[in-house]
N, C-alpha and C positions, 0 to 999 in steps of 0.2 A: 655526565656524572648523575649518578640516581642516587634518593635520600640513602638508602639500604646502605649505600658506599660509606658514608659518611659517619666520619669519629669525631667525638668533641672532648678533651681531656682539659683539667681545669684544676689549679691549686691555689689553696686561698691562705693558708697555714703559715705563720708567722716562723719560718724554721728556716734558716737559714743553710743549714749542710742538707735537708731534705730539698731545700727550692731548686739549688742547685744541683744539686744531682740530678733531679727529674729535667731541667733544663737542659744540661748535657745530653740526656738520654735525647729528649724529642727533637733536639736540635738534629740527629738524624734525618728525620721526617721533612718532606715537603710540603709546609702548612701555613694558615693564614691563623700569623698568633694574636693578640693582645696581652699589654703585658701592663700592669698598673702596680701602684705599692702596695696594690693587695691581694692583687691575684695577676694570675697566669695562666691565658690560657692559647690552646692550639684548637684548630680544627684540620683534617688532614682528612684521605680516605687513603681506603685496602686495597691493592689489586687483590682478584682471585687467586687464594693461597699463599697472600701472605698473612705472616702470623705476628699480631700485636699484645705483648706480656703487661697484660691489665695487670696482674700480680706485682710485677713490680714498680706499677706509677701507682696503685693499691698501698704498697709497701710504705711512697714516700708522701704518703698525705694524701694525694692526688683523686680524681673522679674522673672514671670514664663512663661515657655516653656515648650511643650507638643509634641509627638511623634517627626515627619518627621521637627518639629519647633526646639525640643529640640537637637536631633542630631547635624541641621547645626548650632545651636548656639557654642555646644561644639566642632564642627571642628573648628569653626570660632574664637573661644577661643584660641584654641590649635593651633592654625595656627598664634599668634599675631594680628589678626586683630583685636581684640578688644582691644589693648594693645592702649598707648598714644604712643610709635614708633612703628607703622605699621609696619607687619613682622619681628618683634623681635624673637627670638629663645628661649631667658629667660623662657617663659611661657609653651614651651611644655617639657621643662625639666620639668620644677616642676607639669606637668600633670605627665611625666613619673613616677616620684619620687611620688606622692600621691599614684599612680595607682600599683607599685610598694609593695609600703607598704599595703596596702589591698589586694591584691593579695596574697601576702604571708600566710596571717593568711586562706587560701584556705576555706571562709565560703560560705554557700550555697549563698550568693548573689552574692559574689566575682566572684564562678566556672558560677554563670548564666551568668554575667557581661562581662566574659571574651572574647567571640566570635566578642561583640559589641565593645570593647576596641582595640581589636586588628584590625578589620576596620577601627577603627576612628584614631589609628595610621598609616596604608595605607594609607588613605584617605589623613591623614594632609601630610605625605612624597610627597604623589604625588603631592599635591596641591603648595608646595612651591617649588616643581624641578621645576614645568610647569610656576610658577606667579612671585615668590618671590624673585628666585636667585639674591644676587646682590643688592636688593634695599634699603641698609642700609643706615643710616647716612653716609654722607659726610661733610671732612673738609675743611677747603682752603688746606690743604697738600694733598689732594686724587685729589681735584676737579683738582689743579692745575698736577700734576702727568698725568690727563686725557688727560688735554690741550697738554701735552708736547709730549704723546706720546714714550715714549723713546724709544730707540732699546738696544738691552743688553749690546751693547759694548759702549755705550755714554758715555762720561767724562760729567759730572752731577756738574756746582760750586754752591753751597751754601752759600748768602754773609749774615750774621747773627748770631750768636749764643744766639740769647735771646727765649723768652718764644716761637715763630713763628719760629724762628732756629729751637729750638729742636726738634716742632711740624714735621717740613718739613724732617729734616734730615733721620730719622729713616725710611721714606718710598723711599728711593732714594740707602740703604745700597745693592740691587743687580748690582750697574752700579759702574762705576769708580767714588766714591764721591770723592768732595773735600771740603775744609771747609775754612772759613777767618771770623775772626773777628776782632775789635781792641781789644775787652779787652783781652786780652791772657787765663786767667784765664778759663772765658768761655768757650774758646773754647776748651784749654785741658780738662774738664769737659765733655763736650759734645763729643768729639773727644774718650775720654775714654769708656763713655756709650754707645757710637757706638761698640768699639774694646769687649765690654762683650759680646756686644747681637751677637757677631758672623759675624762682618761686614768687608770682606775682602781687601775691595778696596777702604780704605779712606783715607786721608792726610790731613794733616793743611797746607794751603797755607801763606806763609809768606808775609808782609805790599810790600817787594821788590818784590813779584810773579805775584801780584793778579792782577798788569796792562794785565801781560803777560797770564795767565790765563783766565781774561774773555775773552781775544781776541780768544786762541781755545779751551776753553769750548766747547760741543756741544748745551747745555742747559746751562743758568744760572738763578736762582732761586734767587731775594731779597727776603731779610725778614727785611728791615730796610725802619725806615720812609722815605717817600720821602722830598727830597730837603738836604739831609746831608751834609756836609764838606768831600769834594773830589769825591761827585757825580759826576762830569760834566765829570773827569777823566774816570769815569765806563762807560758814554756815548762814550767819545769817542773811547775807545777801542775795545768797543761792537759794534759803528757804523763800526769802520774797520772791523771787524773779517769778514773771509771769510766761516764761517760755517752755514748753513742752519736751525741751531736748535730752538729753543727759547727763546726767556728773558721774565720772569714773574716778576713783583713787585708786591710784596705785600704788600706793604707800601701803596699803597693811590687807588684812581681810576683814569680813564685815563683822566680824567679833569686839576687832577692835576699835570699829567706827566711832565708838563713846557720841559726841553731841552731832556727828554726822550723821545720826538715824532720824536727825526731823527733816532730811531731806529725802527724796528715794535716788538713794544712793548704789551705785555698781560698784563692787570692789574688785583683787584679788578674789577671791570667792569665787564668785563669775567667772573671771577669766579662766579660772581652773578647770572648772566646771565644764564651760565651752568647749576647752581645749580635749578634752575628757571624750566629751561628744565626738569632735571632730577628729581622734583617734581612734575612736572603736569606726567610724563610717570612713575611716583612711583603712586600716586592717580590713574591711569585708570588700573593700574597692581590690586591695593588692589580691585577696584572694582569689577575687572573680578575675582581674589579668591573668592568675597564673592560669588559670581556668581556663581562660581564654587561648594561652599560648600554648597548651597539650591541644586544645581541639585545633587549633591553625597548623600545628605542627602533622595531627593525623589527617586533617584535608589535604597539605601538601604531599602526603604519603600517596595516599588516595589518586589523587590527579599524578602523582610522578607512574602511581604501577598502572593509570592507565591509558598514561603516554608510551610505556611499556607491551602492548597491545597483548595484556593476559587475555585470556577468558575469561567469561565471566565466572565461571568455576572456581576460578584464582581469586577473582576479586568479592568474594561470596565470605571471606576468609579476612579483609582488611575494613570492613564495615563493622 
């Protein structure tokens, strides 16, 4: 099987009488599909002279792709970028898992198939060591995490135990946590679901501690709205504390920090701001993959016409 041969047709289109029709159609075809709740697609090739009507998988949404086009479409698949979260991983499972199951049934299209499968799993590994590492969703608990920097041995206080508690807490479980909330209840909840997942170094701070606490905390972390009853108390203990670390609220932006500006204080603000950064350097990463996946795609071309034993005449022409 040479790339030339090879068709990749692909429907992503939320249409229910179109999906199915085109599915009907290529279920003619002998192809290695993947099939997800948001797309479809087939890979298949031509014998010489036969004839495949792009016009009508055209018709029903559909996109065809052909050699050195089809390839980088399907690393570019298999790699998430063609996913709604750029560099998702979901997707090249369920290539492995399709490719997987066709394989096994060892048919003569399967064993041709196999050589180009197994590049285009190289191909997608390389391509997200070198692009991809890293550039997943972020939440206020990661972004904020980023901000703080912690060292391993930081005493970490967490004032919170609501919905943005929990969120924060669980990413803090390798440093010295500590935990305060008013509702009790909360917190022994939350303090318990730490103690399952394995979290060595955490404690509930008591209503009489937590003066003393935020002062040497090395980091402290809100997760309660700003301007509460007994705020001003948290400011001023954190303005004394003699430690170098952080304070994040996550309660508001720095607009509305009101008596939290006598501390240097990280808000919402921040986090936005980060987050801001760390998608414009997510978007030039996914760019440079797909980048990546046309020039892998026309090396494979390259090495298949000259496994091909053209001349160099011929190959004078795929450069």
């Amino acid at each position: 099987m040479f790339l030339e041969e090879i068709v990749v047709v692909q429907n992503s289109v939320n249409n229910d009488s179109k999906r199915s029709a085109l599915r009907h159609y290529m279920s003619a075809q002998t192809s290695f599909s993947v099939q997800t709740c948001l797309r479809d697609l087939w890979l298949f090739t031509l014998e010489p002279g036969q004839i495949f009507e792009d016009h009508f998988v055209e018709a029903r949404s559909g996109q065809v792709y052909r050699g050195v086009a089809a390839y980088s479409y399907l690393l570019s698949v298999s790699c998430g970028l063609e996913s709604l979260v750029k560099g998702e991983t979901e997707i090249f499972s369920q290539v492995k898992t399709a490719w997987k199951a066709l394989n096994s049934g060892n048919s003569d299209f399967a064993v041709a198939l196999r050589p180009w499968m197994q590049k285009l799993f190289t191909d997608c590994k390389e391509i997200r060591s070198e692009f991809l590492q890293g550039i997943g969703g972020a939440s206020y608990a990661s972004l904020a995490r980023k901000l703080m920097s912690p060292e391993p041995e930081d005493r970490i206080l967490v004032i919170g135990a609501g919905e943005l508690g929990q969120a924060v807490a669980p990413l803090f479980t390798k440093y010295k946590l500590c935990l305060w909330n008013r509702d009790k209840k909360k917190l022994g909840n939350l303090l318990k679901k730490l103690v399952q997942s394995s979290a060595h170094h955490v404690v509930a701070v008591g209503d009489d501690e937590l003066h003393e606490y935020i002062g040497y905390a090395d980091h402290v972390v809100i997760c309660t709205p700003m301007g509460i009853d007994d705020e001003q108390k948290w400011v001023e203990a954190r303005a004394q504390s003699e430690q170098p670390g952080r304070t994040i609220h996550l309660g508001g932006k720095k607009a509305n920090a009101g008596h939290w500006n006598k501390v240097d204080l990280l808000t919402l603000t921040d986090i936005f701001a980060l987050q801001e950064d760390q998608n414009q350097i997510k978007n030039e990463k996914v760019m440079q993959a797909k980048e990546a996946c046309h020039i892998k795609a026309k090396h494979r071309h390259l090495m298949d016409a000259i496994s091909m034993n053209h001349g160099w005449e011929d190959l004078t022409g795929l450069m």
